[in-house]
Structure formats: C-alpha cells, structure tokens
N, CA and C of each residue as an Amber inpcrd file, in Angstrom:
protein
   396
  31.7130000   2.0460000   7.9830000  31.3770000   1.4040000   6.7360000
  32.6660000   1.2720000   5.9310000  32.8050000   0.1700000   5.3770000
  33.9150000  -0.2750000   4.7700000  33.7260000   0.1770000   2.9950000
  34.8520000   0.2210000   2.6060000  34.9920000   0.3550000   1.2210000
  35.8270000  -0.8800000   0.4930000  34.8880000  -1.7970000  -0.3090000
  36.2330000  -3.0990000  -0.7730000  36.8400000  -1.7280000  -2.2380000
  37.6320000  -2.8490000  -2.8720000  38.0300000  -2.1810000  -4.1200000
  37.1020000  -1.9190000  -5.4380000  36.0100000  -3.1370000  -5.5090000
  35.1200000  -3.2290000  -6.3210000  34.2040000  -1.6430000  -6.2560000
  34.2540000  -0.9820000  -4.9540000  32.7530000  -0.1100000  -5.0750000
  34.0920000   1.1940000  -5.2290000  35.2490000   0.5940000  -4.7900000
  35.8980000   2.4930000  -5.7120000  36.2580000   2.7650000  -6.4400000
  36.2780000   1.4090000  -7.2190000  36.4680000   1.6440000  -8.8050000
  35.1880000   2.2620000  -9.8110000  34.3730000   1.6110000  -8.9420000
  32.9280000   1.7860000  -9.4100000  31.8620000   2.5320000  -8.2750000
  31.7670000   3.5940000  -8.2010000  31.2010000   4.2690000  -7.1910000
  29.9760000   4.2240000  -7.2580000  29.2060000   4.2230000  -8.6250000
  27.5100000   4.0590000  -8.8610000  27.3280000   2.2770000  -8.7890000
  28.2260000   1.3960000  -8.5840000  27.6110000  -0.0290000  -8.6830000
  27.0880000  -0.4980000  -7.8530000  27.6050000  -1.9840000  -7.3330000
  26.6380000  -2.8210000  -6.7700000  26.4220000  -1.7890000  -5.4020000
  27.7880000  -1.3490000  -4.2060000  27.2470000  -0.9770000  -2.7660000
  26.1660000  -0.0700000  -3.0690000  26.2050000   1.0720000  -3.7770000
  25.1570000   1.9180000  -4.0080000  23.8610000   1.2540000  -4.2030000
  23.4570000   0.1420000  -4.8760000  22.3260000  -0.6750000  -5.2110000
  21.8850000  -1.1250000  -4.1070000  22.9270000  -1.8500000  -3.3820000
  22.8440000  -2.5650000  -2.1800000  22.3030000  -1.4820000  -0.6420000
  22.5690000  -0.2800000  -0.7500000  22.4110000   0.3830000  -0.0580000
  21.0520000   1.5000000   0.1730000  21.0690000   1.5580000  -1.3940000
  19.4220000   1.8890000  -1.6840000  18.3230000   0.6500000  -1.0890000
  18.7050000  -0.6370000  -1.3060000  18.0550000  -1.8910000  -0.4770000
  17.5280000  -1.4280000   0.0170000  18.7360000  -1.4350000   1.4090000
  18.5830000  -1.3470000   2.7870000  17.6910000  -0.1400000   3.0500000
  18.4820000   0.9290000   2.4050000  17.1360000   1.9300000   2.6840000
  15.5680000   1.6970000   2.8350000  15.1590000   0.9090000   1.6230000
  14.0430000   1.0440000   1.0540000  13.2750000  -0.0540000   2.7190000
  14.4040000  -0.5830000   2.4560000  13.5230000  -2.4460000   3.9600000
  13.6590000  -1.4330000   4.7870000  14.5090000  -0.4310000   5.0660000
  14.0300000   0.0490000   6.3920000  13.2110000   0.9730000   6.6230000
  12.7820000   1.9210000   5.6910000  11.2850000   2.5320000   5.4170000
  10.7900000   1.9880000   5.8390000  10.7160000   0.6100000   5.0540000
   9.3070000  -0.6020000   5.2750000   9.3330000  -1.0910000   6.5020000
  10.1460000  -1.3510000   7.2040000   9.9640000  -1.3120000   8.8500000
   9.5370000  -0.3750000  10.0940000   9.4600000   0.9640000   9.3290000
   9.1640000   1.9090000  10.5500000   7.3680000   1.6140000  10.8820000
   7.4590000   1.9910000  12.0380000   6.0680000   1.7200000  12.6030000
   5.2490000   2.7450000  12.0800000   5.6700000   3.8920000  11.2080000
   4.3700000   4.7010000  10.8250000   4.1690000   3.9750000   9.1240000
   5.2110000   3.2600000   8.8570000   4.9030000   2.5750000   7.7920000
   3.9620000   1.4450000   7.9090000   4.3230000   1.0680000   8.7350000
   3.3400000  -0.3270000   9.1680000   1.9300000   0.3740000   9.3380000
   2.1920000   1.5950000  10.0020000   0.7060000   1.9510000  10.5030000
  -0.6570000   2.1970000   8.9910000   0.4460000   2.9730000   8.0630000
   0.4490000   3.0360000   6.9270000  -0.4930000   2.0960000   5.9540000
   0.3660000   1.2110000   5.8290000   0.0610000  -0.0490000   5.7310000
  -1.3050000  -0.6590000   5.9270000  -1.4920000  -0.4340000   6.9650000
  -2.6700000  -1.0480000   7.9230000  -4.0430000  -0.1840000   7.5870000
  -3.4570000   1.0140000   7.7390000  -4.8700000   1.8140000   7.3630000
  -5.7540000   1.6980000   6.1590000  -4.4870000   1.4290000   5.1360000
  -4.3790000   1.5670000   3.3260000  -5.7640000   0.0140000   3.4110000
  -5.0160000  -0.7390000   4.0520000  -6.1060000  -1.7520000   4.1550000
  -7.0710000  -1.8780000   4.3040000  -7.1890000  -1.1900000   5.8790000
  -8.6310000  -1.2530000   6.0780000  -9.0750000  -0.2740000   5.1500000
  -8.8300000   0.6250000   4.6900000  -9.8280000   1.4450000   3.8050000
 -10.1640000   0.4120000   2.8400000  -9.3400000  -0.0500000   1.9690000
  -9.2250000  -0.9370000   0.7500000 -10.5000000  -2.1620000   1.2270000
 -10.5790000  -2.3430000   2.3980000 -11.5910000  -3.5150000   2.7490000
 -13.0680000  -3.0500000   3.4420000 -13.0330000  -1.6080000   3.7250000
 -14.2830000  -1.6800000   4.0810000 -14.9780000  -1.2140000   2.7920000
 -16.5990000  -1.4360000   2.7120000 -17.1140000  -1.2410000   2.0440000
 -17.6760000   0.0450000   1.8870000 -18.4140000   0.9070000   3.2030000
 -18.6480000   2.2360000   3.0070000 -17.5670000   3.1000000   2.0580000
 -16.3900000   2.8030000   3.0980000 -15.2600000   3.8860000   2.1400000
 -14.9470000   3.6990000   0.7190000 -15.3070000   2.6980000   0.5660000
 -15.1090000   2.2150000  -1.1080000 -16.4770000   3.0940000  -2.3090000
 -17.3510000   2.5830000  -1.0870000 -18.6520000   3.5330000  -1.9850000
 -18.4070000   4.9250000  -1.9440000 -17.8760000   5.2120000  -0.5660000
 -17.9150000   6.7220000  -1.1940000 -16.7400000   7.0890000  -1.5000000
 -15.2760000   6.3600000  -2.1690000 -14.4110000   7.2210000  -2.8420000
 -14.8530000   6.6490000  -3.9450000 -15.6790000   5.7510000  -4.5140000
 -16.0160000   6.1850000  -5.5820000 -16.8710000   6.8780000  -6.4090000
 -18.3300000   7.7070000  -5.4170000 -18.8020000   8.4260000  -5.4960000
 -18.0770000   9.9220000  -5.5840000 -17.0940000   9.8530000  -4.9540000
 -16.0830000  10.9910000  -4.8460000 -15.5210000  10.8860000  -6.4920000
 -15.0720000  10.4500000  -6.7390000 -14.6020000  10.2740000  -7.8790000
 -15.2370000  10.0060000  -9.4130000 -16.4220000   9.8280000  -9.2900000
 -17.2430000  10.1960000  -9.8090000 -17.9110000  11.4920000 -10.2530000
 -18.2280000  12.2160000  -8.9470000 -17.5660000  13.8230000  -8.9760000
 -16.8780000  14.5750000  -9.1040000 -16.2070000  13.8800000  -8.6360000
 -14.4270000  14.5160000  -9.1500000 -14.3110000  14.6540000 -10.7590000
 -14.3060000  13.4150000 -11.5650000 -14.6200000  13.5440000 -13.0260000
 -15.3030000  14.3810000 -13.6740000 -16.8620000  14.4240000 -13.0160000
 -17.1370000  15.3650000 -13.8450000 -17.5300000  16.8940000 -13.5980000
 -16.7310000  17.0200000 -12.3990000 -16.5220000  18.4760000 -12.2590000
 -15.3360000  18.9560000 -13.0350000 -14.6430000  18.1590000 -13.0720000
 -13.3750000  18.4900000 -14.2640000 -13.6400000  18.5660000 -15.6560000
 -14.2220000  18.1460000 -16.0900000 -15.0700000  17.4860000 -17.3890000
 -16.2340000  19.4130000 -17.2140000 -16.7590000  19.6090000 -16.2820000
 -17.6700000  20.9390000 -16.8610000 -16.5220000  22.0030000 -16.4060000
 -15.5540000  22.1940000 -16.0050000 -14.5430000  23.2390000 -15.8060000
 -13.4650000  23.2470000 -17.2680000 -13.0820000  21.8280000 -17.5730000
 -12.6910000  21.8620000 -18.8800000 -13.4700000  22.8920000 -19.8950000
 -14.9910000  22.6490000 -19.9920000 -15.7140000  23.1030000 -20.8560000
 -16.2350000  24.5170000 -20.3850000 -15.7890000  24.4110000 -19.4040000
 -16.9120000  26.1090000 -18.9730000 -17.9350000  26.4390000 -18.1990000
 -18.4140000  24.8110000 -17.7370000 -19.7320000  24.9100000 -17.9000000
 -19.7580000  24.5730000 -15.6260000 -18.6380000  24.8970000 -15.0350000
 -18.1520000  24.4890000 -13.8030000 -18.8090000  25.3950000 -13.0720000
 -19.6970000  25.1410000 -12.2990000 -20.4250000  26.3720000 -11.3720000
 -20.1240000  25.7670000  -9.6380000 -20.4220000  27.2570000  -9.3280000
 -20.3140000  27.4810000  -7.2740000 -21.0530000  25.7110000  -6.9240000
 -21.8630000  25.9670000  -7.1620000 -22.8470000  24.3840000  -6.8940000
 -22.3320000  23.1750000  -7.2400000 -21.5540000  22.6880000  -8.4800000
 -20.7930000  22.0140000  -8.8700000 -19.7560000  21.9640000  -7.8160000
 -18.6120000  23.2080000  -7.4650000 -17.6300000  23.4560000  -6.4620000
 -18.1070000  22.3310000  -5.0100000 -19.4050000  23.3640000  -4.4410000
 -19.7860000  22.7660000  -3.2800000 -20.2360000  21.3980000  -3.1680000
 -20.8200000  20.6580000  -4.6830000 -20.9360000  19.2530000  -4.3460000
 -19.9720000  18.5390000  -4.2680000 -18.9480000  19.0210000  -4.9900000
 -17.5090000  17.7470000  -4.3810000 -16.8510000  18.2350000  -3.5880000
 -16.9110000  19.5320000  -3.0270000 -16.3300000  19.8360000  -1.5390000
 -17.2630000  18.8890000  -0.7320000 -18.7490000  18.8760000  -0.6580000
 -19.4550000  17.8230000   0.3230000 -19.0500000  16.3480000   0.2340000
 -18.7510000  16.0170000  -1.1650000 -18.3310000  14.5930000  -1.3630000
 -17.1570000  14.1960000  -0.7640000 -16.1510000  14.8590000  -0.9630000
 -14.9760000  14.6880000  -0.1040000 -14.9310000  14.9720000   1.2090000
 -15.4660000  15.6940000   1.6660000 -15.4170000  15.7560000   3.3540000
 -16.4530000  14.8380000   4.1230000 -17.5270000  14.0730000   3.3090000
 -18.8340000  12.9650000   3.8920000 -17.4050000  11.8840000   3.4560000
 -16.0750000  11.9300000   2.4680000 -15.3990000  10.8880000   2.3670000
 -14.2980000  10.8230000   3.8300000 -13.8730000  12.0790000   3.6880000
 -13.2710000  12.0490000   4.8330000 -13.5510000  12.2050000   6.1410000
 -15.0390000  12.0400000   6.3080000 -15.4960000  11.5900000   7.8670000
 -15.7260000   9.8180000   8.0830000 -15.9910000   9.5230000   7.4550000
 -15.4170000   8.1910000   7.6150000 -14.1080000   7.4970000   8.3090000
 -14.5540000   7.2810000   9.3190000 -13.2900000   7.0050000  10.6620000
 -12.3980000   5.9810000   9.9910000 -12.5400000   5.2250000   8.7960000
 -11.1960000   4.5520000   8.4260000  -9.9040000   5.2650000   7.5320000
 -11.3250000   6.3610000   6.7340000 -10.6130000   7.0850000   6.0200000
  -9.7990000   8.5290000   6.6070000 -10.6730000   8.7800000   7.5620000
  -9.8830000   9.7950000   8.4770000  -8.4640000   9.2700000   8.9940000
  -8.9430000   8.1440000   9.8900000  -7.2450000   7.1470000   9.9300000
  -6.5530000   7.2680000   8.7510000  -6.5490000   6.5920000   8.0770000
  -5.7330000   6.5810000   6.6900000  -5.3840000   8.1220000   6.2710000
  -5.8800000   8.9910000   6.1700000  -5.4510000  10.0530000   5.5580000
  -4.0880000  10.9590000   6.3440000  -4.7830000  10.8640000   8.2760000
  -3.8760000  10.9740000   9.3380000  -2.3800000  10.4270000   8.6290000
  -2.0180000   8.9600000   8.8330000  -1.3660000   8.2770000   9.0170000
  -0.5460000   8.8900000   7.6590000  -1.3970000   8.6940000   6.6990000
  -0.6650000   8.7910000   5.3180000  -0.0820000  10.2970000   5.2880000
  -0.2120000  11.2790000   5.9470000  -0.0210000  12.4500000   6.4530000
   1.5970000  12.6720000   7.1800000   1.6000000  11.7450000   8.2740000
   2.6510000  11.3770000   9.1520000   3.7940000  10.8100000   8.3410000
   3.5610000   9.9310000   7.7600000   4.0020000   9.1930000   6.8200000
   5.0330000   9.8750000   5.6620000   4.3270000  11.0290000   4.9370000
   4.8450000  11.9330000   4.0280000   5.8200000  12.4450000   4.6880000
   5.0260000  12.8720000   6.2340000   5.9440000  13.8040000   6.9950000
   7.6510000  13.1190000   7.4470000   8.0280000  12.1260000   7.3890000
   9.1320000  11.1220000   7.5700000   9.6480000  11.2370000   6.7230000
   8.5080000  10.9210000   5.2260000   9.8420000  10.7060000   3.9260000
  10.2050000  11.8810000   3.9760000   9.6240000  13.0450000   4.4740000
  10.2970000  14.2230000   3.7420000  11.9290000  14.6180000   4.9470000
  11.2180000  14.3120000   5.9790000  12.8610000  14.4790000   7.0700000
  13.8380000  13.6050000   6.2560000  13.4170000  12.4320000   5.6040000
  14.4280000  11.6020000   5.3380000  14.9980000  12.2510000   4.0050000
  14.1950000  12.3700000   3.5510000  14.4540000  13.3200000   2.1110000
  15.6000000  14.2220000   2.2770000  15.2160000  15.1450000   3.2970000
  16.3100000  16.3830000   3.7860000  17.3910000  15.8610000   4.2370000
  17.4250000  14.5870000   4.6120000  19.2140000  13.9590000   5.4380000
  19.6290000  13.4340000   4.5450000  18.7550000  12.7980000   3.1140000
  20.0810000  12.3610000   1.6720000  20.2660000  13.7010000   0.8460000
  19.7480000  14.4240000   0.9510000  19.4810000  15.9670000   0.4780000
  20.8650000  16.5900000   0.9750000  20.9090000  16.5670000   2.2890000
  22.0350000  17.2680000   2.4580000  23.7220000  16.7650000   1.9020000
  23.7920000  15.4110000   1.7460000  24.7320000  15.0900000   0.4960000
  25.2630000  15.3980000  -1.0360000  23.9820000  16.0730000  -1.3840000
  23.8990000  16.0970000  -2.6810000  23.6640000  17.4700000  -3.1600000
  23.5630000  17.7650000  -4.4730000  23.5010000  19.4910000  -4.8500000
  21.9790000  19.7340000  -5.2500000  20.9900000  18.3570000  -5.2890000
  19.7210000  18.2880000  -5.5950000  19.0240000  17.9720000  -4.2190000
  17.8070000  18.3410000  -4.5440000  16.4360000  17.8940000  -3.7480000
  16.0850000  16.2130000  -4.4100000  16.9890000  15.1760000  -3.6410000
  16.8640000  13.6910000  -3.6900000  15.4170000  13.0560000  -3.9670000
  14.6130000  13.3100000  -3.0290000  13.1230000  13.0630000  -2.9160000
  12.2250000  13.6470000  -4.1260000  12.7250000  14.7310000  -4.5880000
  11.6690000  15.5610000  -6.0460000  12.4860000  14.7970000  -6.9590000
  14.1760000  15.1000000  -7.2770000  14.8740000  14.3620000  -8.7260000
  14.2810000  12.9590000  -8.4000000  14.2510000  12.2240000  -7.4260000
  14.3070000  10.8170000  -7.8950000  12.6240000  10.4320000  -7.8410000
  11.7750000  11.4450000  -7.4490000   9.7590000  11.1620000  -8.4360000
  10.1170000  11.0200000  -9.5230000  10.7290000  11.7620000 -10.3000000
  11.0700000  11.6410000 -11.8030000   9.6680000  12.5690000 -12.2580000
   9.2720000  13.0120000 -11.2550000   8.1380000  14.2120000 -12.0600000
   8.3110000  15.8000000 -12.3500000   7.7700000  16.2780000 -13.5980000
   8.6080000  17.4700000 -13.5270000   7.9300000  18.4490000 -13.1550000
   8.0700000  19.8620000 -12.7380000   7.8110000  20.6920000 -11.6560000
   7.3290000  21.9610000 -12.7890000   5.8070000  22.3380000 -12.1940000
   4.9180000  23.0770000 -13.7330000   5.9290000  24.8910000 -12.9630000
C-alpha cells in the first residue's frame, strides 16, 4: 500500500475515509453477510414470523411495564419465555437468528484484527454506546 503526500500530511483524511469504504463493501460481500441478508428478509416477508414477533413484543412491553411497577410475577416470566421460544421455532426465524449469530461472530474476529492496531476495543469505541 502506497502512501501519496496528501494522506501524510493528513493522516485522519481522505485514505482513511477511503479505506473505511472498502472495509465496509467488503463486509457487505462476505457470504455470511449475504446469508444475513437473506434471512433478515425472509423473516421481514413471511407473515407467521411477523405475527409472532409482534405478539412477542407485545409481551415483551408489558412485562416490563409490570416489573417497572412491581407488579412482574413467575407467570408473567414464563409467558414471554413461551412467546419467544414459539418465536424462535419458527424455521425462518431460527435461520435468521443462526445466521445473525455467525454473523456477529465475524464482526467480532474482525473487530479483534483492527483492535490489535489500536490502544481501544475498535468495534465497542466506534457503537458509540456507553458501557453500564
């Protein structure tokens, strides 16, 4: 890899921009991305899985909503443990969750090889989320 004069005068400019690019298109080319991709879809298009993540989520709300208040019981617990696992037997959503699984599992190798450049954890500083 070449260095013109423009990127050593300026070490955060354009190659750095340009190079984050490339990164990002080539994520988007790996085949567990694609696979990714594909699953996100079909979930997004079938209709069962739609009904029940939003039945899931529906539960989800307001089990949070009676734990906020106090009012969160064992029975409450076990109905959205059932809601989520009748969500995740659903063979598109089982795919999708797999994949999206695999998936994490990449960014995070990749994470660890710009990681080792730097004095930070690349992948957590650049979520921009902060850590309770």
């Amino acid at each position: 890899m070449s260095i013109d004069s423009d990127t050593a005068a300026d070490p955060t400019g354009d190659r750095v921009d340009e190079l984050a690019t490339e990164f990002g298109e080539a994520i988007a080319e790996l085949p567990v991305y694609q696979r990714f991709v594909e699953a996100k879809e079909a979930v997004e298009n079938d209709d069962e899985a739609q009904e029940a993540i939003q039945e899931f989520e529906q539960i989800r709300e307001e089990f949070q909503l009676a734990r906020q208040t106090g009012r969160a019981s064992q029975e409450d617990l076990r109905e959205l443990q059932n809601a989520q696992e009748d969500l995740h037997d659903i063979p598109v959503m089982s795919d999708y969750l797999e994949v999206q699984n695999e998936l994490e599992l990449r960014l995070q190798e990749l994470n660890e090889i710009v990681s080792e450049q730097l004095a930070v954890d690349f992948g957590q500083k650049a979520g921009g989320c902060c850590e309770d």
